[in-house]
N, C-alpha and C positions, 0 to 999 in steps of 0.2 A: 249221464244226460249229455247228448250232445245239439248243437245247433247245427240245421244243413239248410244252405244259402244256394240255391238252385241257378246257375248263370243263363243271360239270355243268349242264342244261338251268336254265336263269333265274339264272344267276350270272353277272356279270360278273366274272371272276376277278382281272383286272388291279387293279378297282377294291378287291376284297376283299384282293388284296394291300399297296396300297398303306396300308389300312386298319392294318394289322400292321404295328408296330415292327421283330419279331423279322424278319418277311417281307421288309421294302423294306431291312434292313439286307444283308442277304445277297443281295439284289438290285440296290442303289445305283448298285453298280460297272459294270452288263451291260446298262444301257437297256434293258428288255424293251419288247418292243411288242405293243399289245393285236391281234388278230385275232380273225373273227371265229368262229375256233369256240377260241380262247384267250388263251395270249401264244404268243409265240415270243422265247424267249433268245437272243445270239448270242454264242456262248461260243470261246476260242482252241483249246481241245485235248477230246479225250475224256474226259482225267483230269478237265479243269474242271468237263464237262458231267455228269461222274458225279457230282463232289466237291459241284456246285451242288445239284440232285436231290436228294442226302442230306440238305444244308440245307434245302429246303424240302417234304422228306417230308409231314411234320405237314399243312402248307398243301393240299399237291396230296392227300393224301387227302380234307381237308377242304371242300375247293371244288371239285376238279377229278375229274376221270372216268378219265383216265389221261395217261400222259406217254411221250413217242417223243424221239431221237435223230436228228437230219437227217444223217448220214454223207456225202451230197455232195448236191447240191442237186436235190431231190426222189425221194429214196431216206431212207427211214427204215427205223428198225429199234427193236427193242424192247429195254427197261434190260437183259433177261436176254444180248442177244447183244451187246452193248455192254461187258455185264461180259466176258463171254467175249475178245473184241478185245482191250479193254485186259488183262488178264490173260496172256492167251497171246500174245499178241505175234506169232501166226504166219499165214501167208497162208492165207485163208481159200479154199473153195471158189469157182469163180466158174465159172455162175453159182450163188447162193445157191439152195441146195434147196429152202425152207420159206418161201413167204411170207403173207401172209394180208393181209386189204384191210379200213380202217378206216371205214366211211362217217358221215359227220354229216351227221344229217338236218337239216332247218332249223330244228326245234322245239328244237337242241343232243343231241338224244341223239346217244351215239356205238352202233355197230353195227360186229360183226365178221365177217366172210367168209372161209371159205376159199378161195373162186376170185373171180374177179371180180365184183360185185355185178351180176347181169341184170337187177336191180331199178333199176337205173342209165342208164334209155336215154337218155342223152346222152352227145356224144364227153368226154374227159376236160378238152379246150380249152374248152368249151362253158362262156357263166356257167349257174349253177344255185344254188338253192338248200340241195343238198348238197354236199357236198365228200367225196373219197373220196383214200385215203391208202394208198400200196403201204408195206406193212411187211416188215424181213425178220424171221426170229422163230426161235427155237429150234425140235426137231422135238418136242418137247413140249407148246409154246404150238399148233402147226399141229396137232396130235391133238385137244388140247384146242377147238382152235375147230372142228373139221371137227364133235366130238360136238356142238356146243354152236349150232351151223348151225342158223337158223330152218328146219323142214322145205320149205318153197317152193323154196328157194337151194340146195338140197344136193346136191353136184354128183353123188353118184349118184342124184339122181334127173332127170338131165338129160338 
């Protein structure tokens, strides 16, 4: 389970955490490591990675652009369905209905997709400049990104 702290364009977030007392105290214990569109935490359980998250709320509003949950390695999902998991406790759909695709550009901004970004032409193995992130997401969060879909990418108009 890891925790991934997404930085806002010209921040290096790691550095601004370490900057913070309040921040690297509640961080000390989990070596975060910088990447390059944030940190990445590696936390033992989903309670931790929630309970960590709440600790550093303040921070990741104030440096970061938003924060995902690694549920197995390279599968994230967002704090809403994370609270869900750990709460309910019960097998989830599989596979996940809702997902939606996170892309950082290379300038840091992050960018959200309902369907796979076509703005994307490269394979996902591929280095590049962006990085692009499968999320799974409440059907909430997927309405809200499908409104919110730059016209170009909207998959009805494909």
């Amino acid at each position: 389970m890891n925790l991934l702290v997404f930085s806002r364009p010209g921040i290096r977030l790691y550095q601004e955490l370490r900057r913070s007392e309040t921040a690297w105290n509640a961080l000390r214990f989990y070596d975060p490591k910088e990447t390059p569109v944030g940190i990445i935490v590696k936390v033992s359980s989903l309670s931790a990675a929630l309970s960590l998250a709440s600790d550093l709320k303040y921070f990741i509003r104030k440096f970061g652009s938003d924060y995902l949950f690694e549920i197995t390695p390279g599968m994230y999902c967002t704090p809403s369905v994370a609270r869900s998991r750990y709460l309910e406790r019960e097998p989830h759909p599989d596979p996940w209905p809702w997902k939606i695709w996170y892309l950082v550009k290379g300038d840091g901004s992050l960018v959200k997709y309902d369907t796979f970004p076509q703005l994307c032409n490269h394979d996902r193995d591929q280095a590049s400049d962006e990085d692009v992130f499968e999320v799974l997401c409440s059907e909430e969060e997927f309405t809200v990104c499908r409104m919110c879909a730059p016209e170009d990418v909207r998959s009805d108009n494909l």
